[in-house]
C-alpha positions as CSV (number, residue, x, y, z in Angstrom):
1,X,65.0,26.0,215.4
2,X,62.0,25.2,213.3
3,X,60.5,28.2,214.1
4,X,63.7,30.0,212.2
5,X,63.7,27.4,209.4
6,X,59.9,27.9,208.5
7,X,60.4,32.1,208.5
8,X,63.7,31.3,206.4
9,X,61.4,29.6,204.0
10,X,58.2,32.3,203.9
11,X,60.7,34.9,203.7
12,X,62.2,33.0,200.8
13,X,59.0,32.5,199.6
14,X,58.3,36.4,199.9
15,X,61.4,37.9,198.5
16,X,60.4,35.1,195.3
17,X,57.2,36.4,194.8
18,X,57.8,40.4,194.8
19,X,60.5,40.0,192.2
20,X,58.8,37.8,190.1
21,X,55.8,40.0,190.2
22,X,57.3,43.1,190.4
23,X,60.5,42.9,187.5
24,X,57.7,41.7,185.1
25,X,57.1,45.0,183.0
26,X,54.5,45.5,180.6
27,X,55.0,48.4,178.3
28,X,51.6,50.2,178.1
29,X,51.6,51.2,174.6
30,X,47.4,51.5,174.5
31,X,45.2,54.1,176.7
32,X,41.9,52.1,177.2
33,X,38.4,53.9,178.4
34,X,35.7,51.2,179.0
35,X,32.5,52.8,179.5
36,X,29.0,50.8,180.7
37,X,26.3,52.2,178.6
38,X,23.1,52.4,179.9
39,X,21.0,51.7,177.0
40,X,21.4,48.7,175.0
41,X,23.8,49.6,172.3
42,X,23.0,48.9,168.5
43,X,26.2,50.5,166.9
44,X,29.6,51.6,167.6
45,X,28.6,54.8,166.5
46,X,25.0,55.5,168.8
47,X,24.5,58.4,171.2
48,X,26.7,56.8,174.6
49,X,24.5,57.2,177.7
50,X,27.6,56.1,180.0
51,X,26.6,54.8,184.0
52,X,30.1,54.0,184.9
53,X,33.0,53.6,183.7
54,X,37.2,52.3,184.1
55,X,41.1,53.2,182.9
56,X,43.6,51.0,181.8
57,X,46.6,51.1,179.7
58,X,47.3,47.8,178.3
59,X,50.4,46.7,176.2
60,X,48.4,45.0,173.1
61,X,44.3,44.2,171.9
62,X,44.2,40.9,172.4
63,X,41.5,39.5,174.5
64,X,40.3,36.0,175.0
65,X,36.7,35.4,175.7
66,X,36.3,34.6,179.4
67,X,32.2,33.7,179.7
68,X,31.1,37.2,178.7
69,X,33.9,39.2,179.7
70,X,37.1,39.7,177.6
71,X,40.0,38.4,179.3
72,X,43.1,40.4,179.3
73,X,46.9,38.5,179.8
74,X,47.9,40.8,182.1
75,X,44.7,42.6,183.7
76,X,41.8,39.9,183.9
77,X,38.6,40.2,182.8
78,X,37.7,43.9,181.3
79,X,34.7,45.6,180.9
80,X,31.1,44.7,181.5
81,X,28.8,41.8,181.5
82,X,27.2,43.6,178.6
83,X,26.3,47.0,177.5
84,X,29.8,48.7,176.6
85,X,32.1,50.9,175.0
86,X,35.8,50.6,175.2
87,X,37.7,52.9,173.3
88,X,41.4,52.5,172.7
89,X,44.2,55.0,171.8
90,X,48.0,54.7,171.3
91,X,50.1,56.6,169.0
92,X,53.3,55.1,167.0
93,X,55.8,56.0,164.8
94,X,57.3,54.2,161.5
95,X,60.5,54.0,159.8
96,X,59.6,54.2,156.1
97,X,56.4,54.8,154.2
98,X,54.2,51.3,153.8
99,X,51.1,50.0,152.8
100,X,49.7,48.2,156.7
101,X,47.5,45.9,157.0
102,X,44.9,45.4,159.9
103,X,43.0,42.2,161.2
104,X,40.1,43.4,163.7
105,X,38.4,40.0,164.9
106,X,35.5,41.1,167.0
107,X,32.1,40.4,168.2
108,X,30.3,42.6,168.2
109,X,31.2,45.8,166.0
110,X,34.1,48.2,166.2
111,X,35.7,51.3,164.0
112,X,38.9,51.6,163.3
113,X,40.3,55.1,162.7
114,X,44.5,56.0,161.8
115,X,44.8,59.6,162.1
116,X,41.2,60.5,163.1
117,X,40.3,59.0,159.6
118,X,38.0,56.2,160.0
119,X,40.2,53.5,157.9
120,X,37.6,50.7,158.7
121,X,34.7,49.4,160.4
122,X,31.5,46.9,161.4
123,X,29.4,49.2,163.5
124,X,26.6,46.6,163.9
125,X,26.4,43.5,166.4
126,X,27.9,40.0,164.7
127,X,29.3,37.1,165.8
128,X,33.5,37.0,166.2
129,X,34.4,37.7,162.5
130,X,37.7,38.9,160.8
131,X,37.5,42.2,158.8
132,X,40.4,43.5,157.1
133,X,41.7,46.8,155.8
134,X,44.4,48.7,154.3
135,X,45.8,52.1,154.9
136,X,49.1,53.5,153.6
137,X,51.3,55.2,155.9
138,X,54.3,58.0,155.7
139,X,57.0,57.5,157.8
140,X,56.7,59.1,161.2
141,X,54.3,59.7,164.0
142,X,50.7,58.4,163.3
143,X,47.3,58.4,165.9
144,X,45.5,54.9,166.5
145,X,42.2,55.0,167.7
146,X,39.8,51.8,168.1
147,X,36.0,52.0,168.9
148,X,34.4,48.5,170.2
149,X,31.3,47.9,171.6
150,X,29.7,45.1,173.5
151,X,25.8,44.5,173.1
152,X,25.3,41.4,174.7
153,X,25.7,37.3,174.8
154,X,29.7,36.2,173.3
155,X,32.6,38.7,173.1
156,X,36.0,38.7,171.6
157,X,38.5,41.4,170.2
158,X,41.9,40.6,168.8
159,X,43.3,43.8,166.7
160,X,46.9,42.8,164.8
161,X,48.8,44.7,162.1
162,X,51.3,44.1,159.5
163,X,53.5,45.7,157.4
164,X,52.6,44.0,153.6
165,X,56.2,43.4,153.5
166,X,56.1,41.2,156.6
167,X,54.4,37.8,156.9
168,X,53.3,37.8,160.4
169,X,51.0,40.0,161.7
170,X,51.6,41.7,165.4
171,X,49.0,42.3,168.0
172,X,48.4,46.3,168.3
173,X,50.8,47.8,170.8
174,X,53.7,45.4,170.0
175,X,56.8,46.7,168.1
176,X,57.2,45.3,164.7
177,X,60.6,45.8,162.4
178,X,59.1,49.2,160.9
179,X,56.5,50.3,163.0
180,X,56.9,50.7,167.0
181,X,53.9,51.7,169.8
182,X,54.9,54.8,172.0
183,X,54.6,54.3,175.7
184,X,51.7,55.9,177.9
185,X,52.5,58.8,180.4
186,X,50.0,58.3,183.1
């Protein structure tokens, strides 16, 4: 009899832990490339000399710093000790033409580009600092592309957007009112 109760209670325990894990869906909004450079990196924008590198698709930028890794909600840590690119790309569409407003908070240097044009940037190394930039924006389908790089020592990367209309600003690859990320086919 205990021998039944205790495989009532791991399958329980089972059957628990597949649904939880598996009707949790993340909607991967953002195609991510992280690439380990070999040389030390300098600038976003340097000549890449890539050893290795991993896929993701992720459903917002917004990393926490985890030692010298960036630490992802959903995925763990991402990327390198030190020495990397990660480039990001997601396309989305909006309702009505806007001025939007980015907040890249990152350390060390990124460049920001909306439609292959290269809206802002910090290519350099610096501690975790806030830039922000403006772009305006028709209605319909527009290209998101994020540079980063990582040289070495403290990391961190949070990318948000608003609409100037809005108050709060979202993390990249979450839906807002007017603006909403299309989903990865991988």
């Amino acid at each position: 009899m205990k021998n039944y109760i205790m495989t009532f209670i791991l399958l329980t325990m089972a059957v628990a832990i597949y649904l939880q894990t598996s009707l949790v869906e993340l909607s991967e909004t953002i195609a991510v490339t992280v690439l380990k450079n070999k040389d030390e990196i300098k600038s976003v924008h340097q000549e890449r000399n890539i050893s290795k590198s991993k896929e993701y698709y992720l459903d917002q930028i917004s990393f926490q710093a985890n030692g010298n890794h960036l630490y992802h909600h959903a995925h763990g840590n991402i990327g390198y000790k030190e020495h990397y690119f990660i480039d990001f790309n997601s396309s989305f569409t909006t309702k009505d033409s806007a001025v939007y407003q980015f907040s890249i908070s990152s350390d060390d240097g990124f460049a920001l580009y909306i439609d292959n044009k290269l809206i802002c940037q910090h290519a350099n190394d610096r501690p975790l600092t806030k830039s922000m930039c403006s772009v305006e924006l028709k209605a319909g389908a527009h290209d998101f592309k994020l540079n980063y790089f990582q040289g070495y020592g403290n990391v961190g990367l949070v990318a948000l957007y608003k609409d100037i209309k809005e108050h709060q600003f979202q993390p990249v690859g979450l839906d807002s009112n007017n603006l909403s990320f299309n989903r990865q086919n991988h």
